[in-house]
N, C-alpha and C positions, 0 to 999 in steps of 0.2 A: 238365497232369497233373490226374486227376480222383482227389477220394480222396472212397472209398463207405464206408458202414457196412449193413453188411447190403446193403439192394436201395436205398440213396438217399443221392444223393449229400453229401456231409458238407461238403466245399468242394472250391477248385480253386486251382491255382497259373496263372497266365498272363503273358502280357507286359503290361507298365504301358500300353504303345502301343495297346491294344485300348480302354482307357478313358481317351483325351484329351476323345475326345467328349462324356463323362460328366462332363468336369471335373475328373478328375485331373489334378493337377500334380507328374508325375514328372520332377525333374532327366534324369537318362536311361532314354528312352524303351524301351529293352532291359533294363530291369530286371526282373522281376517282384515280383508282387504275390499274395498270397493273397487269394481272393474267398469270403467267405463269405455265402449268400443263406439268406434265411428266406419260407418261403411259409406257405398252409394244408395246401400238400400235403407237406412235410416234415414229415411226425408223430414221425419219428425224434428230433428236435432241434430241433423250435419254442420249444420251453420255452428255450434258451440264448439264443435273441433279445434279453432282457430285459438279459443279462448286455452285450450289445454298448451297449446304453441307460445303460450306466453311465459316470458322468463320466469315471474314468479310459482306458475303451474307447474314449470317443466321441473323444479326445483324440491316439486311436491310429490310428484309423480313418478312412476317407473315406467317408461314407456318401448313396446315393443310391432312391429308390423308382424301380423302370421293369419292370416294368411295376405299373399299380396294387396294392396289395398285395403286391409280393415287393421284401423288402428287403434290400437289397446292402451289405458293408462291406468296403472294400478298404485291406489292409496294404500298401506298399513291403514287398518282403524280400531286395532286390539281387541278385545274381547269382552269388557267391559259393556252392557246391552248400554246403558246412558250414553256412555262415550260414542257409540255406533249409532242411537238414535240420532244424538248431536250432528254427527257426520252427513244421515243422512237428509235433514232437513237444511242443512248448510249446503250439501249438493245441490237440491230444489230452486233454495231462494238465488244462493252466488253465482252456481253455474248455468243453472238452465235456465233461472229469473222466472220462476214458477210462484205464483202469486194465489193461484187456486188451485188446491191439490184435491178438489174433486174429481177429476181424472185419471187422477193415481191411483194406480191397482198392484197387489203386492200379492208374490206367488212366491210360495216355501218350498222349495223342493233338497230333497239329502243328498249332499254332499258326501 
C-alpha cells in the first residue's frame, strides 16, 4: 500500500520480509511495517525528517540510508487490519500533523 499526499508519496505499508536484508529483525516475517523515506526530492515532507531524529522516534523505528541520501525508517505494525488502520492515521495526525486528509490517496499495489 502506497499512501500519496498530493503527487509524492508520503509512506508505504509492506511486508517486514522485504527488509531482512536491510537488517530488520522481524519476529514474523508476514508482518508489516510502515516505511517512511525521506529524500531531496520529497519537498512535500522533508521537513518531518528531523522529527524521525528524535530520541523517542529513533527508539521506534529501524533506521537505515540506501541509497546515499534517502533515508528509510521502518515501523513493525503486525497484521492485525485495526491495529494498521490505527498506525496509520497516528502517522497522519503525530507525524506529518495532517489535519485534512482529503489529499490523501491510497494505491494498493502486490507485494
Amino acid at each position: 500500500m502506497i499512501i500519496y499526499i498530493k503527487d509524492q508519496i508520503l509512506f508505504q505499508v509492506m511486508p517486514a520480509k522485504n527488509f531482512k536484508d536491510k537488517g530488520l529483525n522481524a519476529q514474523n516475517p508476514n508482518d508489516f511495517v510502515a516505511i517512511h523515506f525521506f529524500n531531496k526530492n520529497k519537498t512535500l515532507t522533508f521537513d518531518k525528517l528531523e522529527k524521525f531524529k528524535s530520541p523517542d522516534l529513533e527508539k521506534e523505528y529501524f533506521h537505515y540510508e540506501e541509497p546515499k541520501g534517502n533515508f528509510n525508517y521502518l515501523k513493525i505494525i503486525g497484521q492485525n487490519p485495526i491495529e494498521i488502520e490505527k498506525e496509520l492515521y497516528a502517522n497522519f495526525k503525530d507525524i506529518y500533523d495532517l489535519d485534512d486528509l482529503r489529499e490523501i490517496t491510497i494505491d494498493y499495489a502486490d507485494y
